[in-house]
C-alpha positions as CSV (number, residue, x, y, z in Angstrom):
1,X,32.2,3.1,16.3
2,X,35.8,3.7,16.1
3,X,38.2,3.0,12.6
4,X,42.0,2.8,13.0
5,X,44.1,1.7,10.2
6,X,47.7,0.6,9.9
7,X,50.2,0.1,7.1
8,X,52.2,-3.2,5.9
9,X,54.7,-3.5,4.0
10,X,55.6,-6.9,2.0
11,X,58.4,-8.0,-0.2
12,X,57.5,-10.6,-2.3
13,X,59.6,-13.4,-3.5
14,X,58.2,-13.7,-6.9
15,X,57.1,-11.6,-9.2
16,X,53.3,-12.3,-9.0
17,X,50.9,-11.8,-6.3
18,X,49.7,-15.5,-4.4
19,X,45.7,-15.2,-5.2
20,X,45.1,-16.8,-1.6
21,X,48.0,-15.7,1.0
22,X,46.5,-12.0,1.3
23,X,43.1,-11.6,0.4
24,X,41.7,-14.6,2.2
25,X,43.6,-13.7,5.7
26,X,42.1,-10.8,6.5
27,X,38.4,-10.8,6.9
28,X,38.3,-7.0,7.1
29,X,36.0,-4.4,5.5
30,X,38.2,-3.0,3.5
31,X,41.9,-4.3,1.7
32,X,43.7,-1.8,-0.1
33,X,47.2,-2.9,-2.0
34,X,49.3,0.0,-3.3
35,X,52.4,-1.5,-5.2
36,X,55.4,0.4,-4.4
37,X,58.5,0.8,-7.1
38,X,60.5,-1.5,-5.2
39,X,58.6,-4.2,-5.7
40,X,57.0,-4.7,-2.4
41,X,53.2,-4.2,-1.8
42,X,51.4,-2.2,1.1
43,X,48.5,-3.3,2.2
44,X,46.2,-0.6,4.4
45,X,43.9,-2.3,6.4
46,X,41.0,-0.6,8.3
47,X,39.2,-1.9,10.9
48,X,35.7,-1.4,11.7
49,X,35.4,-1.7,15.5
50,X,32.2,-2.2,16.8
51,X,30.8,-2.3,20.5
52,X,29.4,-5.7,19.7
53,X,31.4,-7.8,18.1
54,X,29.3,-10.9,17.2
55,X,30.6,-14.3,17.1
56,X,29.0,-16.7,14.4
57,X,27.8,-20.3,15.2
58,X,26.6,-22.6,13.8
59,X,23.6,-24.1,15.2
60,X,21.6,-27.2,14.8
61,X,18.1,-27.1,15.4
62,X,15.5,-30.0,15.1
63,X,11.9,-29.8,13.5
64,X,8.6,-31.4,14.6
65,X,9.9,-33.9,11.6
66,X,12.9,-34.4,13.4
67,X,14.9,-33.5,10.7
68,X,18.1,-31.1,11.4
69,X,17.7,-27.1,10.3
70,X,21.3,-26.1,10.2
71,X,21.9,-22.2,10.9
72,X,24.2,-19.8,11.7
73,X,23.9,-17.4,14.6
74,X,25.5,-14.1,14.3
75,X,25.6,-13.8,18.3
76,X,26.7,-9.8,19.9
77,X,25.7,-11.3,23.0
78,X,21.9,-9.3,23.2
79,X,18.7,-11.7,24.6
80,X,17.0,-10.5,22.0
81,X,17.2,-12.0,18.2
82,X,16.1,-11.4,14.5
83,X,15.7,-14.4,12.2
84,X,16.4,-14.4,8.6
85,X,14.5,-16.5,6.5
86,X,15.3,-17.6,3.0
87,X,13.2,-17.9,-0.1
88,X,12.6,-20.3,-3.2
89,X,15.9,-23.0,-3.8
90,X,17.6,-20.6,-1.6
91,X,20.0,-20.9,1.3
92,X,20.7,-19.2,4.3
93,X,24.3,-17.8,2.8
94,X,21.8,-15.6,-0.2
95,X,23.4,-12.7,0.3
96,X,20.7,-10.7,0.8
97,X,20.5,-12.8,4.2
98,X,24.1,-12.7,4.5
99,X,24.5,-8.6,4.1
100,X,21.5,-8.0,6.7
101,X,22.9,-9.8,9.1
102,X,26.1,-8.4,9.0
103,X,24.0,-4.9,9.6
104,X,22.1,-6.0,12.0
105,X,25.3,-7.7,13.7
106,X,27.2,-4.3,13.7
107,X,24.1,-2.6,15.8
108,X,24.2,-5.0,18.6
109,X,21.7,-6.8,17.4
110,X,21.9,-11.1,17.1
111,X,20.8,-12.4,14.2
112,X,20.0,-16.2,13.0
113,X,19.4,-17.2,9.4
114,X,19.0,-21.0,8.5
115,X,18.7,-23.5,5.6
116,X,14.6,-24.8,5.3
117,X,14.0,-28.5,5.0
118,X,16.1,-30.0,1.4
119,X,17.7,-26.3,1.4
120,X,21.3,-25.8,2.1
121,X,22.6,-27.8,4.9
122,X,19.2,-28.7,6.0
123,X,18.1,-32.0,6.2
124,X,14.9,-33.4,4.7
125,X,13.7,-33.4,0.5
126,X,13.0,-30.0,-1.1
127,X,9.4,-29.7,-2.1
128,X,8.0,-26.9,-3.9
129,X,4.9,-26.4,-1.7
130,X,5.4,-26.2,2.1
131,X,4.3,-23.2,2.8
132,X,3.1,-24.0,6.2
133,X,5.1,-26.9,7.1
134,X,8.1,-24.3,7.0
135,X,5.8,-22.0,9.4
136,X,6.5,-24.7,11.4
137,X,10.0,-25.0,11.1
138,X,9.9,-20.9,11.8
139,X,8.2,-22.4,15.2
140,X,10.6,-24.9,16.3
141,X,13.3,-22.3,15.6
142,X,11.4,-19.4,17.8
143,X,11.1,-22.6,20.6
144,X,14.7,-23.4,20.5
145,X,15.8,-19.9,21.1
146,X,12.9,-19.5,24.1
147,X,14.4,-22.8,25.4
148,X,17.7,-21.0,25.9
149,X,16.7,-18.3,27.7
150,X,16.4,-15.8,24.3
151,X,13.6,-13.9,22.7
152,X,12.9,-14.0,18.9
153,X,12.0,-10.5,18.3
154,X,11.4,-9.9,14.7
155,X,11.3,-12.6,11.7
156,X,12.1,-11.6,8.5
157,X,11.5,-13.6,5.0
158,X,12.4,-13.2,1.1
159,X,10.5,-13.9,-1.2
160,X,8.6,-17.3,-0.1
161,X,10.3,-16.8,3.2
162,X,7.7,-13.5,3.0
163,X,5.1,-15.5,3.0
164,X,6.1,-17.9,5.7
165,X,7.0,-15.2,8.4
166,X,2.8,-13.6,7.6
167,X,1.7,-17.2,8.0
168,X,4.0,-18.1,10.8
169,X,2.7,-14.6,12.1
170,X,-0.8,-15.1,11.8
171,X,-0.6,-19.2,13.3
172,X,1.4,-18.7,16.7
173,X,0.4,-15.5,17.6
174,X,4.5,-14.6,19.4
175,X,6.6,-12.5,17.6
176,X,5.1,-8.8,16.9
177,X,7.4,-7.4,13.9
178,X,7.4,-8.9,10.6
179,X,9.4,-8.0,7.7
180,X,7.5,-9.5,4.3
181,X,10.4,-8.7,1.5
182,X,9.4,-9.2,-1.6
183,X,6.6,-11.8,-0.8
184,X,3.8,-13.4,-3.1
185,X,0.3,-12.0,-2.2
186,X,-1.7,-14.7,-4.7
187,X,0.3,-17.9,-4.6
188,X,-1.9,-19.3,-7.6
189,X,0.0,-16.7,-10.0
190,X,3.2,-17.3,-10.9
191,X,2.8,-20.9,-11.3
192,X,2.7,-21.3,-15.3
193,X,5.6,-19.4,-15.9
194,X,7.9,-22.6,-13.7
195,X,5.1,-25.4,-14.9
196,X,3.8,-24.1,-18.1
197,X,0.3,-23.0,-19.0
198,X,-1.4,-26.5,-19.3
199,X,0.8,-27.6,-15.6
200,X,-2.9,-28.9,-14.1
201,X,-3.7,-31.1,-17.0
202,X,0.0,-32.9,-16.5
203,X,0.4,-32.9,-13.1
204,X,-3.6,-34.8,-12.9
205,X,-2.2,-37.3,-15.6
206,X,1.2,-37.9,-14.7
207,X,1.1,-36.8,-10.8
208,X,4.2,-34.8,-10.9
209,X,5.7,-32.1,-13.0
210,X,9.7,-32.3,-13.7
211,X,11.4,-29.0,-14.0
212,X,14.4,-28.7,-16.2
213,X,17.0,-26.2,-16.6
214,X,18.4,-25.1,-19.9
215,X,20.7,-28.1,-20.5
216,X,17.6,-30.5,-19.7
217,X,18.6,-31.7,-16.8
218,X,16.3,-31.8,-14.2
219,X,16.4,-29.6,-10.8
220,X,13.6,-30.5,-9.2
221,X,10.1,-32.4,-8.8
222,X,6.7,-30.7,-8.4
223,X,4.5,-33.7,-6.7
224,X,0.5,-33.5,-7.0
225,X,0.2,-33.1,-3.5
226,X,3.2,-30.4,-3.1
227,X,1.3,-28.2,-5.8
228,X,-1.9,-28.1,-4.0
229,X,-0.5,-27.0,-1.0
230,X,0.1,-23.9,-2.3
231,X,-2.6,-23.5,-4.4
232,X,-4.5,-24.3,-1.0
233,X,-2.8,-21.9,1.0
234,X,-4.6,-18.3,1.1
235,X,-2.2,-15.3,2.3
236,X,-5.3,-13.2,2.2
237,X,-7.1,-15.1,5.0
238,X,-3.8,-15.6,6.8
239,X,-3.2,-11.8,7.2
240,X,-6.7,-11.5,8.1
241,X,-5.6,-13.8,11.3
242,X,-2.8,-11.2,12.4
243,X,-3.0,-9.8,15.4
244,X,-4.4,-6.0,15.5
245,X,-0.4,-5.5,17.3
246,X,1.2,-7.4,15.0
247,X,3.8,-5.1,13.0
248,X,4.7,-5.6,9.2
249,X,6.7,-3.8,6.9
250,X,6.5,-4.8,3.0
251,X,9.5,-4.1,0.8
252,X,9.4,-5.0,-2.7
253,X,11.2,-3.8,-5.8
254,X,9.3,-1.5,-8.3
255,X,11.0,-3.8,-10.9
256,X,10.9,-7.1,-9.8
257,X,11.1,-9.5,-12.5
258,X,9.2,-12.3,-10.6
259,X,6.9,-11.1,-8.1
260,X,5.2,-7.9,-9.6
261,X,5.1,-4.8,-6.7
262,X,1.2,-5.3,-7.3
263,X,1.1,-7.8,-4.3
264,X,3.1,-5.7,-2.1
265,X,0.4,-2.9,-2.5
266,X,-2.5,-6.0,-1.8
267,X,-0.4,-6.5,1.5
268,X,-0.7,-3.4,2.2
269,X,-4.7,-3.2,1.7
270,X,-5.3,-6.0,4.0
271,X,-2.7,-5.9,6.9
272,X,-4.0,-3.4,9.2
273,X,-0.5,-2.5,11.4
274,X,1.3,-2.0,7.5
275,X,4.0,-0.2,6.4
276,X,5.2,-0.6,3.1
277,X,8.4,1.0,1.1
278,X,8.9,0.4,-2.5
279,X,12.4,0.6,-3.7
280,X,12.6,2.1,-7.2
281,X,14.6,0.0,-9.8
282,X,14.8,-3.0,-7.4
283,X,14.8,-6.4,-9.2
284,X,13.4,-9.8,-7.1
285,X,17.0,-10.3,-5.5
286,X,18.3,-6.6,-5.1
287,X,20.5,-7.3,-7.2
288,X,21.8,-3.4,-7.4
289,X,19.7,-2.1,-3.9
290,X,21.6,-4.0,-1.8
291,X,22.6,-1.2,0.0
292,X,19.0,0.6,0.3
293,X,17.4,-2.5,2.5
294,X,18.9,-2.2,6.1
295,X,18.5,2.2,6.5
296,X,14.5,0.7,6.0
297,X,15.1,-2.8,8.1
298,X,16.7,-1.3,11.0
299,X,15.0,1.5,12.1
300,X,11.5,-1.1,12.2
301,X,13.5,-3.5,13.6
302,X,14.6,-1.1,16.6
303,X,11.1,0.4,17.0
304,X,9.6,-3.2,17.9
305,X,12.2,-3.4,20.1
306,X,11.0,-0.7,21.9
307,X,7.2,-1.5,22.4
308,X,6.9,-3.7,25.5
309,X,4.8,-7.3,24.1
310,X,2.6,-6.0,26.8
311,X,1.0,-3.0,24.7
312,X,0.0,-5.6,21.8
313,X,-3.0,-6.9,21.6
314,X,-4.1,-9.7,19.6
């Protein structure tokens, strides 16, 4: 990687400094503006220069629903790609999904992350179950990129996109390194603390559950049938179905506020081919850590790379 940086110099007419006419122009790394005495303002831009500058698309795929999954490919031009996915009410553009692609990006490496069904620019309605059904998204994803003569290496998930990678991992049998960040390890926890303690009783009467933010207005509905699902869907027996070859690594943070680090250590009795790595302080969403995510990511990421599919066994 090579850096070379030059010097600008600009004379403004005015006295202040347009908000847009700088900043947003240069989609560099790094921006620095020294204001001289004269009035006029040097900018120092440094450029990062990579040997595989990726291009970013976006991509449309279709589900088994038919519906559109819109995504964006980070593309450095390798066969092989890692997909991102996103977790709860999330979107492909979280920046945790953002930032790792932009590492992965820099190392050659493509990279896809996408919105799930009623997520983002995704077609279809949100629904707070799904668990599986987005598995099957995961699929028709993984298909698309076969179709076009590419090879999904290595899915990665936050939060409930940790739980779909395991149980896209332990359904379809195809790609061999898993990254579980910050996943739940018993989906019928956590439930109460969205629904409220007596959500069973309401849900049974009423058939659905509306959740509200602080101003009362609501964000979204939790259906009867949509609830079950995850109550009904076991990551315990789904790890059990991994394949003996199958690699995963479990990060979580040792202080995240929503998912406690007790399930990543649950993962990690189970899942036979396990790595874990707890990152001290971490909240659900990195918030502070994002920096101490891809020097773990990568170096798994590359090692699956390097294992032929051939020396897995199922």
């Amino acid at each position: 990687m090579g850096i070379f940086a030059y010097n600008v110099t600009v004379v403004p007419q005015i006295s202040f400094f347009p908000k847009p006419l700088f900043i947003s122009e240069f989609p560099l790394p790094q921006v620095r503006i020294n204001p001289s005495r004269r009035r006029s303002i040097t900018l120092q831009v440094a450029f990062s220069m990579t040997q595989n500058p990726a291009a970013q698309k976006k991509i449309t795929v279709l589900n088994q629903h038919n519906e559109k999954l819109v995504g964006v490919l980070h593309d450095t031009g390798s066969m092989e790609i890692v997909v991102l996915c996103h977790g709860f009410r999330s979107s492909k553009d979280f920046n945790t999904m953002v930032n790792l692609a932009v590492a992965l990006e820099k190392e050659g490496i493509s990279v896809f992350r996408f919105d799930f069904p009623g997520n983002g620019e995704s077609e279809g309605s949100f629904q707070y179950g799904n668990y599986r059904r987005e598995a099957d998204d995961l699929h028709s994803v993984v298909e698309y990129f076969n179709g076009a003569n590419r090879k999904v290496t290595a899915v990665l998930g936050h939060s409930k996109g940790g739980n779909v990678v395991l149980l896209y991992a332990s359904k379809y049998h195809d790609v061999h390194t898993v990254i579980n960040l910050s996943g739940r390890y018993n989906l019928e926890k956590g439930i109460a603390e969205r629904l409220g303690k007596d959500f069973l009783e309401i849900i049974k009467k009423d058939s659905f559950i509306d959740v509200k933010n602080r101003a009362g207005n609501v964000e979204y509905r939790v259906t009867e049938e949509s609830l079950m699902d995850r109550l009904n869907t076991n990551m315990h027996d789904a790890c059990l179905q991994l394949d003996k070859g199958c690699r995963v690594l479990t990060i979580h943070g040792s202080a995240d506020e929503i998912i406690p680090v007790e399930d990543a250590l649950e993962f990690d009795k189970i899942i036979p081919n396990h790595k874990l790595h707890i990152i001290e302080g971490a909240n659900h969403c990195y918030t502070s850590h994002q920096t101490e995510l891809t020097p773990v990511i990568l170096p798994f990421i590359k090692e699956g790379l390097q294992h032929p599919a051939a020396e897995r066994g199922h």
